[in-house]
N, C-alpha and C positions, 0 to 999 in steps of 0.2 A: 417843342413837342419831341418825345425821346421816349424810347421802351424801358420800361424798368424791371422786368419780368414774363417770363412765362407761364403757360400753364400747363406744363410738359415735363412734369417732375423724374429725373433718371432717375434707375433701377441700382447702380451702381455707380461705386464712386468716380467720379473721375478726373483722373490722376493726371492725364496728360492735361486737360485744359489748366487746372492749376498749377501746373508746373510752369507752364506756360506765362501765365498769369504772373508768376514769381518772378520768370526770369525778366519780364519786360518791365517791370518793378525794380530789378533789381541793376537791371541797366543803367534804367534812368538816373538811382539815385545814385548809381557812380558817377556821371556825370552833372549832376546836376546843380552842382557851386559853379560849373562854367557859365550858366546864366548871367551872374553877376560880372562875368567878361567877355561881351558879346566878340573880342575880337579871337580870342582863346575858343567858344565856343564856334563860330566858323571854319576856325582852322580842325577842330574834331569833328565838327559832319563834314567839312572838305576829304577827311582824310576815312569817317566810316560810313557815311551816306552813300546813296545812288545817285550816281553824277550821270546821266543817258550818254552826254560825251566819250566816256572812257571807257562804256561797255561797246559803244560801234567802233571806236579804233582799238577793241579789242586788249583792253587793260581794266582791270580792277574788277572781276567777275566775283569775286571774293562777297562786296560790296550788292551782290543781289542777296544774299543770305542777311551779311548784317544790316541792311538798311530794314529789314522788316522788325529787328527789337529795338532803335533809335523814334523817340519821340522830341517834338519841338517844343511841349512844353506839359505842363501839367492836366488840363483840360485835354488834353490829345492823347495822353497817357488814359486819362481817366474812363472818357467815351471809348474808347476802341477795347480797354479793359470788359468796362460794362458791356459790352456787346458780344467779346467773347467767352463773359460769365452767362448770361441767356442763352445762348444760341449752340458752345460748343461742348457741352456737356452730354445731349443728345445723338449728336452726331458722331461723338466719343464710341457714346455705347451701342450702338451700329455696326461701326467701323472694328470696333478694339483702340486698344491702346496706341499702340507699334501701327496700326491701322489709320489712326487719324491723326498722328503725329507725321508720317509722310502724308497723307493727306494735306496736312497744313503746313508743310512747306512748300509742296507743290503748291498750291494755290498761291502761295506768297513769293512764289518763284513766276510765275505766268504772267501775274500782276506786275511786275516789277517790270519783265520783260515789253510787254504791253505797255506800259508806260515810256519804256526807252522808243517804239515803235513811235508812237505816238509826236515825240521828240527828240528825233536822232542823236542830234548837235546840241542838244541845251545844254551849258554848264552849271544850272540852277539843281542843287541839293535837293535829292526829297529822302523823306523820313518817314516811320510810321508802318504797324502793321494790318494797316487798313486792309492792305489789297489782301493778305490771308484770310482775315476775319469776314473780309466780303465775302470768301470764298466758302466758308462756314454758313454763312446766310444761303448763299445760291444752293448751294446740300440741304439745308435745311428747308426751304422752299420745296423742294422736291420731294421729300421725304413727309414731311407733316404742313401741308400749303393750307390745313384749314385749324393747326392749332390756336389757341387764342394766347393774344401779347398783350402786353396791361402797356400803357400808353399814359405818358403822365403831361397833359397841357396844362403851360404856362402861360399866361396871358396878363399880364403885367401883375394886379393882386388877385387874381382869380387863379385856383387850381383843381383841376381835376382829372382822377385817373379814370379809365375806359376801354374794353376791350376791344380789341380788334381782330380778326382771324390775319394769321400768318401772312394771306398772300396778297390782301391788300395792303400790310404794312412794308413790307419785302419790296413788293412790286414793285412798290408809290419810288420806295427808294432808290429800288434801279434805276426805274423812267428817269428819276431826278438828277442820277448820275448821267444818265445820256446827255439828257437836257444839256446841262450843265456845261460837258465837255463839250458838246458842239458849240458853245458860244465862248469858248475859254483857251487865252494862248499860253498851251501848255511849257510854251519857250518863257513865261515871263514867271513861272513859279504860280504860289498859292496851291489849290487844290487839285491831286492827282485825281481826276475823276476818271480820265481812261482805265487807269491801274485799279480803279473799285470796278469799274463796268466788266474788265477783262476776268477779274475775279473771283466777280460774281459767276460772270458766266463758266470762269473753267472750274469753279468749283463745282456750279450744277452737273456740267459732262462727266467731271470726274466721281458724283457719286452714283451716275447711272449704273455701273454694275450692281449695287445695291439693291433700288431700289428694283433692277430687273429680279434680284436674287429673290427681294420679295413678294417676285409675283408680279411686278409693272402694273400696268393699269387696274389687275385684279387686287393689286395689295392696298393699290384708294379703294378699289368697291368694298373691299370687307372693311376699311376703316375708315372711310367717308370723308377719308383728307382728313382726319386727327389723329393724333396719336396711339397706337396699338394698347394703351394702357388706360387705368381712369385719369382724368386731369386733374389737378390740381384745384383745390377750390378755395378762393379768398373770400375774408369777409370786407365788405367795404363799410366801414363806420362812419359819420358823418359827425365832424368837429362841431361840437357846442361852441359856439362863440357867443359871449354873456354880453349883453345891451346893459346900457346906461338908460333907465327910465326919468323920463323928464318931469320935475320936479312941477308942483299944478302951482300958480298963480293964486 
């Protein structure tokens, strides 16, 4: 189950999230024949990743910036792409350009940090610009918590898309990030969930001035928690699939 859409359509282009988009694309496929030599591939997230070890003894700070355009694999690239095509286009046109490009690396800078807290001493690699695009999500919460997300479940051959408002899909995901980290030892690798949780939330604080600009609590009563504009509106078609009539006896 995975968002594939909003219904939040921006006003104007934006330039930052694709650019964005580009570069973490364009990252990956530079390195990405190292897969075929996992031991070549180690040695380049040893050397561009987030090691939490060498930012508390106070070396390789560099390594908070780059570890947010490093992905581990293709699906990682993919998902956290698709998240920041939904969600950071809106907040783009908010913010401005030059606005939500510091934006989003403050938030991927918090996250990262957050995560070193989390595990001081680990010398286990993480990658990925989750923790900025969390931070994308937590703004976004904020600003339109009752826009609708199209929602695409999978269920082994059964699918179907469905919407859902912003802030029960948003939420669900935070809760799941807490969840998650409290039962998860951030020293043994896998999923940074502190760095989504930490994210999430400093993305929220940090677009408070925002939404205080527009008005704070007044700016949900004139727009009901949706978006200030008309939404977007899909058609949902339902697939013909042609039967085989059973020949009579």
């Amino acid at each position: 189950m995975f968002p594939i859409r909003d219904h939040n359509p921006s006003q104007g282009t934006p330039f930052v999230t694709y650019a964005l988009i580009a570069v973490n694309v364009a990252v990956f496929l530079s390195y990405v024949n190292l897969f075929n030599d996992p031991y070549a591939l180690n040695a380049f997230f040893a050397d561009w990743s987030l090691v939490p070890a060498n930012i508390s003894n106070g070396a390789r700070y560099d390594t908070l910036v780059t570890t947010m355009f490093l992905h581990g694999g293709f699906m990682h690239l993919a998902g956290n792409m698709l998240f920041l095509w939904i969600f950071g286009d809106n907040l783009e046109e908010e913010m401005g350009h030059f606005g939500f490009l510091l934006f989003y690396l403050a938030a991927g800078l918090g996250a990262a940090l957050t995560h070193v807290v989390s595990a001081p001493y680990s010398m286990v690699p993480t990658v990925g610009a989750s923790g900025a695009i969390a931070g994308v999500m937590g703004g976004y919460l904020l600003l339109f918590p009752k826009a609708k997300i199209d929602i695409l479940l999978i269920l082994i051959v059964f699918f179907r898309i469905f919407s859902v408002p912003a802030w029960a899909m948003l939420g669900l995901w935070f809760a799941l990030q807490l969840l998650s980290g409290t039962g998860a030892d951030p020293d043994t690798g896998g999923v940074a969930y502190w760095a989504h949780a930490g994210g999430f939330v400093i993305g929220f604080v940090l677009t408070l001035p925002v939404w205080l600009k527009r008005g704070g609590t007044g700016y949900w009563n004139r727009t009901q928690g949706h978006p200030p504009h008309p939404e977007a509106a899909y058609r949902f078609v339902p697939t013909s699939i042609p039967t085989v009539k059973r020949r009579r006896k």
